[in-house]
DRENBA-663645 format. One record per atom (N, C-alpha, C): residue number from 1; residue in three letters; chain; atom name; x, y, z. Coordinates in steps of 0.02 Angstrom, whole numbers. Atoms other than C-alpha are relative to their C-alpha. Layout:
N
- i; aa; ch; at; c1; c2; c3
- NUM; ALA; A; CA; X; Y; Z
...
END
This chain:
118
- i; aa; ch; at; c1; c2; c3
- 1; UNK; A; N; 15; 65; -29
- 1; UNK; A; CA; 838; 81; -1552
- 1; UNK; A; C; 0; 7; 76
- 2; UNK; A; N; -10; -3; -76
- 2; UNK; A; CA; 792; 51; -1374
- 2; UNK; A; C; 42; -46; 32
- 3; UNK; A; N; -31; 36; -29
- 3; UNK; A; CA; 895; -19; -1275
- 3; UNK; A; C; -8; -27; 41
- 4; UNK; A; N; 29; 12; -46
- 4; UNK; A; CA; 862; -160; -1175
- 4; UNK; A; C; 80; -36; 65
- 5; UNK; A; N; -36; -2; -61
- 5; UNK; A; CA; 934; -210; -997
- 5; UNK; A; C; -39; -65; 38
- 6; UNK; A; N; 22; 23; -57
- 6; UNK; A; CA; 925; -347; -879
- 6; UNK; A; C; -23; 4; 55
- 7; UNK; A; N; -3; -16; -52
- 7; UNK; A; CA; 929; -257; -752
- 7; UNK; A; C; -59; 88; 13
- 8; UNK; A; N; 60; -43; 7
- 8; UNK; A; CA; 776; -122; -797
- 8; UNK; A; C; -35; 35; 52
- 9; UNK; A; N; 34; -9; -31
- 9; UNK; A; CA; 686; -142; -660
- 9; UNK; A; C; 47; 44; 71
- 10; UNK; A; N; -34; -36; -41
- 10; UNK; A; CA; 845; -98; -540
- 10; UNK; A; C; 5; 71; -20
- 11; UNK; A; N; -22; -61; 19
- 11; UNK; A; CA; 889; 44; -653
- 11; UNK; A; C; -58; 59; 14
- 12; UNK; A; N; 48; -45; -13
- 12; UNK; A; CA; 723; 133; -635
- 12; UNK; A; C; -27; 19; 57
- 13; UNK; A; N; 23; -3; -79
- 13; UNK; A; CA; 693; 98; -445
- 13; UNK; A; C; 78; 61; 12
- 14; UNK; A; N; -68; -32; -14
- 14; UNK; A; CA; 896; 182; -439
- 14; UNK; A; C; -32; 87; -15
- 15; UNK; A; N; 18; -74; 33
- 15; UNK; A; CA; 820; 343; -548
- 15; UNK; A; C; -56; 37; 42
- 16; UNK; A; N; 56; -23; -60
- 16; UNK; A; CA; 667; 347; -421
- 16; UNK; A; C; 15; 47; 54
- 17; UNK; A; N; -33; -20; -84
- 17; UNK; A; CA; 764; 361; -285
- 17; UNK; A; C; 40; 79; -3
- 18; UNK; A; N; -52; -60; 32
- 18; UNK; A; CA; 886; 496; -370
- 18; UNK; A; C; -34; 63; -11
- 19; UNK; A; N; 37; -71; 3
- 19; UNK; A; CA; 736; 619; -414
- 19; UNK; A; C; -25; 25; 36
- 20; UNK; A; N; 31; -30; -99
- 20; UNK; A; CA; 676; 610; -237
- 20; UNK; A; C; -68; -31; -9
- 21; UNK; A; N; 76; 15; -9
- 21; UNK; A; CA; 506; 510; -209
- 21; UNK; A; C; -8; 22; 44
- 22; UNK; A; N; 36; -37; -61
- 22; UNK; A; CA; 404; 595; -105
- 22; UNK; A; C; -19; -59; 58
- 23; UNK; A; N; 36; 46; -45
- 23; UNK; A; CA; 323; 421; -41
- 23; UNK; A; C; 51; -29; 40
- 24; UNK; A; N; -80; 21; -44
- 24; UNK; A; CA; 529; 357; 22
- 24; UNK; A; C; -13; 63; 49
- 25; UNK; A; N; 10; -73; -60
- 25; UNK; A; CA; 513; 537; 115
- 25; UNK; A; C; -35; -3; 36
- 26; UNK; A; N; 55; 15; -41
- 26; UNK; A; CA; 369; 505; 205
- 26; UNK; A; C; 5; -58; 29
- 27; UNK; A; N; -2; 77; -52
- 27; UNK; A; CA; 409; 328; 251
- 27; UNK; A; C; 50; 22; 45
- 28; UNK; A; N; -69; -31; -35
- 28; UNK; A; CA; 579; 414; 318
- 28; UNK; A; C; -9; 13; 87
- 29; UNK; A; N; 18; -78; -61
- 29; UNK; A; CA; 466; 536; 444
- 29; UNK; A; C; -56; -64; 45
- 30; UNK; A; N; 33; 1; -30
- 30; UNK; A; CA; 336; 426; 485
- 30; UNK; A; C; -13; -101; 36
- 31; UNK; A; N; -12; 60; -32
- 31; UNK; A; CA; 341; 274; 611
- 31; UNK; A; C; -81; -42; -25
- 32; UNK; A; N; 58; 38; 26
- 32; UNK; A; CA; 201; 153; 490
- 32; UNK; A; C; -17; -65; 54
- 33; UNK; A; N; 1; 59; -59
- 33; UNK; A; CA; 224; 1; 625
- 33; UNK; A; C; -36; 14; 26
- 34; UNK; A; N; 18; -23; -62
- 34; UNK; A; CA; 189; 92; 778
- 34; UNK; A; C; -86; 11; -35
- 35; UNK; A; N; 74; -43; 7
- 35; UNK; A; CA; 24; 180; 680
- 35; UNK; A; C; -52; -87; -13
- 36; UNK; A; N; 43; 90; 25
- 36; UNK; A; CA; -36; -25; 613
- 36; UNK; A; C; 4; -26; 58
- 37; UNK; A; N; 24; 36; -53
- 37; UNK; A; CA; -12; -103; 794
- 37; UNK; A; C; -43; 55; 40
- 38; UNK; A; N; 41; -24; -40
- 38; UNK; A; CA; -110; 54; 865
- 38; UNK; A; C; -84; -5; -37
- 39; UNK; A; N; 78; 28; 43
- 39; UNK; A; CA; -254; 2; 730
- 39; UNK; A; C; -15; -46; 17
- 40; UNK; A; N; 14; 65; -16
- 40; UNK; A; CA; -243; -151; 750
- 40; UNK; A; C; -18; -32; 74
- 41; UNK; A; N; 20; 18; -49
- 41; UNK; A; CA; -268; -154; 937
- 41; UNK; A; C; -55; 57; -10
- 42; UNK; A; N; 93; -47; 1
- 42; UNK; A; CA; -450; -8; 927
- 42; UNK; A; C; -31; -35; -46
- 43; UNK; A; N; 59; 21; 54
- 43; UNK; A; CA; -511; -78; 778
- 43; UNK; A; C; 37; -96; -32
- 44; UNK; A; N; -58; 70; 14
- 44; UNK; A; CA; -436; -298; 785
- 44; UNK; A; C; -55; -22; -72
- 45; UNK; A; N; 18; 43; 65
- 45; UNK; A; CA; -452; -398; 634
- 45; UNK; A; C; -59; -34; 13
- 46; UNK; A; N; 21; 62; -2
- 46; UNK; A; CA; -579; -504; 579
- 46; UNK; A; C; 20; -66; 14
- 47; UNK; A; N; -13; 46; 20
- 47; UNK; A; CA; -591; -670; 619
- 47; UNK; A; C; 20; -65; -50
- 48; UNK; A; N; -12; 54; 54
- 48; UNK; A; CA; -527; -825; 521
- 48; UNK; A; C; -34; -43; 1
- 49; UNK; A; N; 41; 61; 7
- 49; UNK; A; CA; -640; -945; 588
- 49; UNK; A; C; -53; -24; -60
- 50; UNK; A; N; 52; 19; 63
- 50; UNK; A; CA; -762; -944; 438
- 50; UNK; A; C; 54; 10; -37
- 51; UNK; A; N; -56; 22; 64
- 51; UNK; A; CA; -619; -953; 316
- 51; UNK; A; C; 24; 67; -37
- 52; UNK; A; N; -9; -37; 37
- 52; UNK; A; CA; -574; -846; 166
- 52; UNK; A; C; 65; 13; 5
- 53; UNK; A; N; -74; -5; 27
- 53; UNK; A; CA; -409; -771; 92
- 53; UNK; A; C; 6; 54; 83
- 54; UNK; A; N; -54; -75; -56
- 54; UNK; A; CA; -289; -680; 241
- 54; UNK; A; C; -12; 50; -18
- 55; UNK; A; N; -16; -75; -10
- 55; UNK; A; CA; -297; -504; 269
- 55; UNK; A; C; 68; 21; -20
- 56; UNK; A; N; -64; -13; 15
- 56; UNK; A; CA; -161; -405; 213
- 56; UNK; A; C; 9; 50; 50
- 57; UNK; A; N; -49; -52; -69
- 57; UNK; A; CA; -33; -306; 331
- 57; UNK; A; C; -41; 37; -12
- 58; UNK; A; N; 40; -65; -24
- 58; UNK; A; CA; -120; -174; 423
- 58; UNK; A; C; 33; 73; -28
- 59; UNK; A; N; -48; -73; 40
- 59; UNK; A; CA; 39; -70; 374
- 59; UNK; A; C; -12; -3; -47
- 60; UNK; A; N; 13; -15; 91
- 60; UNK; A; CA; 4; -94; 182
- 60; UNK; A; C; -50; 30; 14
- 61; UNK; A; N; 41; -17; 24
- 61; UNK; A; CA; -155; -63; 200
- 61; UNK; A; C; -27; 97; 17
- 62; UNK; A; N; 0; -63; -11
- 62; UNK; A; CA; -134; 99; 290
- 62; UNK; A; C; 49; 55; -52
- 63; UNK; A; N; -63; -37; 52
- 63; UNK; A; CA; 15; 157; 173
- 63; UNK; A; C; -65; 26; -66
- 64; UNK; A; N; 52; 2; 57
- 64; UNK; A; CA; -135; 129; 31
- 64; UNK; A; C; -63; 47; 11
- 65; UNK; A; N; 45; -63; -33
- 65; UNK; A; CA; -257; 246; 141
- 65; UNK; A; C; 13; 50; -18
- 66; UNK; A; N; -36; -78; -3
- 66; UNK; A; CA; -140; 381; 126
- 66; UNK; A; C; 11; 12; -78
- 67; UNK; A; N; -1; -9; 69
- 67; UNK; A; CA; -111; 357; -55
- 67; UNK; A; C; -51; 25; -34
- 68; UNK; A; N; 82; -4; 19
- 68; UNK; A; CA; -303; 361; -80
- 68; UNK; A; C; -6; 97; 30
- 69; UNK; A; N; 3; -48; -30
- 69; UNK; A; CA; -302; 518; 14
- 69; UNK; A; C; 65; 70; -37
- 70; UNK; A; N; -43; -43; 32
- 70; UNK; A; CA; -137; 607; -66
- 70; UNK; A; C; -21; 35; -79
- 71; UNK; A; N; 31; -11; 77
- 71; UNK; A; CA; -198; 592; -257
- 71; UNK; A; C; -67; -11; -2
- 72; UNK; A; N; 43; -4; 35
- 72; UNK; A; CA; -366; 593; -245
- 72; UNK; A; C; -30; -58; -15
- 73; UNK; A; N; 23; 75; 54
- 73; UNK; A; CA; -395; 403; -307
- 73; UNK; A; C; -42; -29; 20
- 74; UNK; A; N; 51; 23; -17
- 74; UNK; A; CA; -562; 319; -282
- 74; UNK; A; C; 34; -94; 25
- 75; UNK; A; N; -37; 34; 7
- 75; UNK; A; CA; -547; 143; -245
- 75; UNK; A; C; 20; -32; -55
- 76; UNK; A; N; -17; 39; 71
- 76; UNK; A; CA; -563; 68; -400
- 76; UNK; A; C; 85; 21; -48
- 77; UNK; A; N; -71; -30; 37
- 77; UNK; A; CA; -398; 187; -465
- 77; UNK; A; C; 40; -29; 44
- 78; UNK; A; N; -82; 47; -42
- 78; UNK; A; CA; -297; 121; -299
- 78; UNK; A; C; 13; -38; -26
- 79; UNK; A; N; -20; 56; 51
- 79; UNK; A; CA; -312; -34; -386
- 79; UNK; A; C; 51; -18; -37
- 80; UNK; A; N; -44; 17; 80
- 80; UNK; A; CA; -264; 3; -561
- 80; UNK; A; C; 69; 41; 26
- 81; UNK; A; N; -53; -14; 5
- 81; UNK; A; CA; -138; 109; -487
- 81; UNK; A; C; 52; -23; 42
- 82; UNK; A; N; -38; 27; -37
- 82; UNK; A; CA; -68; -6; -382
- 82; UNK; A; C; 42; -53; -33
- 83; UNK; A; N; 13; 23; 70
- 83; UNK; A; CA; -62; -129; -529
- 83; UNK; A; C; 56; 48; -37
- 84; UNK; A; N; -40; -32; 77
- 84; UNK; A; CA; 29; 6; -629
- 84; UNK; A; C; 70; 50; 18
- 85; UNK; A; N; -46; -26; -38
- 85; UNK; A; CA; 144; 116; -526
- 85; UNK; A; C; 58; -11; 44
- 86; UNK; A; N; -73; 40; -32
- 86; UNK; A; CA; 317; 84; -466
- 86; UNK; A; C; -2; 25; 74
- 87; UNK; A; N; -25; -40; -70
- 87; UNK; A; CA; 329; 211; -328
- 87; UNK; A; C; -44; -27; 57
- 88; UNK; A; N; 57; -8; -38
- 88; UNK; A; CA; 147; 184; -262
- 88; UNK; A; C; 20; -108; 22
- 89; UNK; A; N; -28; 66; -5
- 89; UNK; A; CA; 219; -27; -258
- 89; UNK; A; C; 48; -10; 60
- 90; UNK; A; N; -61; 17; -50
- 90; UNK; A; CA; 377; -1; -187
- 90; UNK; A; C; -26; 53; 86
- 91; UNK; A; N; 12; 0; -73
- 91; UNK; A; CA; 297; 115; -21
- 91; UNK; A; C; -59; -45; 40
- 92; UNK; A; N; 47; 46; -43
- 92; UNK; A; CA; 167; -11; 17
- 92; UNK; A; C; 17; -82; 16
- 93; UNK; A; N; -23; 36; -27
- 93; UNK; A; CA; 266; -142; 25
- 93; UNK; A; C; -11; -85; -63
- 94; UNK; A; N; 18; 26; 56
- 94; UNK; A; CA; 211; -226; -165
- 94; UNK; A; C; 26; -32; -42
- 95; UNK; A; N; -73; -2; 71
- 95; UNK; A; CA; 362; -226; -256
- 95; UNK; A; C; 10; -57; -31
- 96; UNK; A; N; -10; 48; 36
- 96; UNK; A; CA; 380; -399; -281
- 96; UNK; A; C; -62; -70; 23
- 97; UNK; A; N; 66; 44; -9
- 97; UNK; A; CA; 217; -469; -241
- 97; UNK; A; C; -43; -7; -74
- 98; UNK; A; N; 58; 48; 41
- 98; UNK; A; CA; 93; -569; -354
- 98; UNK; A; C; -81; 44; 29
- 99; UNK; A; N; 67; -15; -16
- 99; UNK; A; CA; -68; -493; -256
- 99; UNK; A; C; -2; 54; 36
- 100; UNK; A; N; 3; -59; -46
- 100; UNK; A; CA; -116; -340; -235
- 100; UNK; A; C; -93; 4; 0
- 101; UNK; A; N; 83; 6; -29
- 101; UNK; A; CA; -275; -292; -126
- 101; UNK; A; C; -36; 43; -52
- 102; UNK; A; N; 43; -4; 51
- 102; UNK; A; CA; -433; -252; -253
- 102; UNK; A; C; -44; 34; 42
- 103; UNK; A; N; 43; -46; -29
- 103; UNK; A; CA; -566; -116; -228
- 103; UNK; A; C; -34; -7; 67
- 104; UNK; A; N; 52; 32; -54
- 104; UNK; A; CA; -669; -230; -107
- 104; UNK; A; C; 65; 35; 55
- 105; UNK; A; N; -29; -2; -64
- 105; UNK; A; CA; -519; -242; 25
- 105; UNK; A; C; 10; 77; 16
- 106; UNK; A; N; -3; -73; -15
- 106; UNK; A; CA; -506; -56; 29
- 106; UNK; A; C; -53; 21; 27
- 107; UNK; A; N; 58; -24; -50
- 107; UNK; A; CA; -679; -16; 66
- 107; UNK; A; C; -13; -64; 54
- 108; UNK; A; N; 5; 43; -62
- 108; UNK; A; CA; -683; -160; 188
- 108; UNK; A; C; 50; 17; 46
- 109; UNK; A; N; -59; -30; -55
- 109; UNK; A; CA; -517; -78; 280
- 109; UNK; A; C; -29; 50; 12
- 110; UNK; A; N; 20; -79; -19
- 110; UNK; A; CA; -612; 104; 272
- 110; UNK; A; C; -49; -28; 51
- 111; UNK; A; N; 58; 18; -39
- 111; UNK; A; CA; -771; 23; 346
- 111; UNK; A; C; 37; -38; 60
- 112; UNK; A; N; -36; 22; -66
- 112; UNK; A; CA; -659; -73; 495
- 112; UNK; A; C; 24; 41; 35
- 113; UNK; A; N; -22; -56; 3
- 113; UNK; A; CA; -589; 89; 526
- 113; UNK; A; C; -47; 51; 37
- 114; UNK; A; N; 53; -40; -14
- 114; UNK; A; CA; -745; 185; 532
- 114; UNK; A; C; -50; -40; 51
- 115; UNK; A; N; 44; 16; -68
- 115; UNK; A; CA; -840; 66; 649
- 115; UNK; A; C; 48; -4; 71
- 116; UNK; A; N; -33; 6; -40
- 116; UNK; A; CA; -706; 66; 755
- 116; UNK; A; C; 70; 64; 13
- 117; UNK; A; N; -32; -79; -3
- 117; UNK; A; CA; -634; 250; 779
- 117; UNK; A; C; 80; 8; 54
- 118; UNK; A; N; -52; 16; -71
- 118; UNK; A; CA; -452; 268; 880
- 118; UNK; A; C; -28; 35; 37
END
């Protein structure tokens, strides 16, 4: 019988941590702030004036760059594996969010990016 737990979701983030995530290691080393306000001033946001849903943090969305870039994942897999993955959740900053960014906002962050080079 399996055994269930209230507390599941702590126990498995605890076991994460315990086997060593690579993505906690890397947040450790690398100052994500500093790299999202130096994006965010070469390449600034769209405007809001015509409307539409907020942008999401520059830092998520760069954390999600690097993910795309570590494994390989097109965007459509960032997605599902953003959607499905604890680790790839908890370094972008997901963990207990309702909305995570969908193929579009990814290639719309690469393309802001690429017209606008540091």
């Amino acid at each position: 019988m399996i055994k269930e737990s209230l507390f599941a979701a702590e126990e498995r983030e605890a076991k994460l941590n315990k086997l060593g995530d690579t993505l906690q290691l890397l947040e450790q080393h690398v100052d994500f702030a500093a790299l999202a306000a130096a994006i965010d001033q070469a390449a600034p946001r769209p405007s809001l004036e015509r409307g539409g849903r907020r942008p999401f943090p520059t830092e998520l969305m760069v954390k999600a760059l690097i993910i795309q870039q570590l494994y390989n994942l097109s965007d459509e897999q960032m997605e599902y594996q953003l959607l499905d993955r604890l680790s790839f959740q908890r370094f972008v900053g997901l963990r207990h969010s309702s909305q995570i960014p969908d193929r579009t906002t990814f290639w719309t962050f690469r393309e802001r990016l690429q017209r606008n080079p540091l």
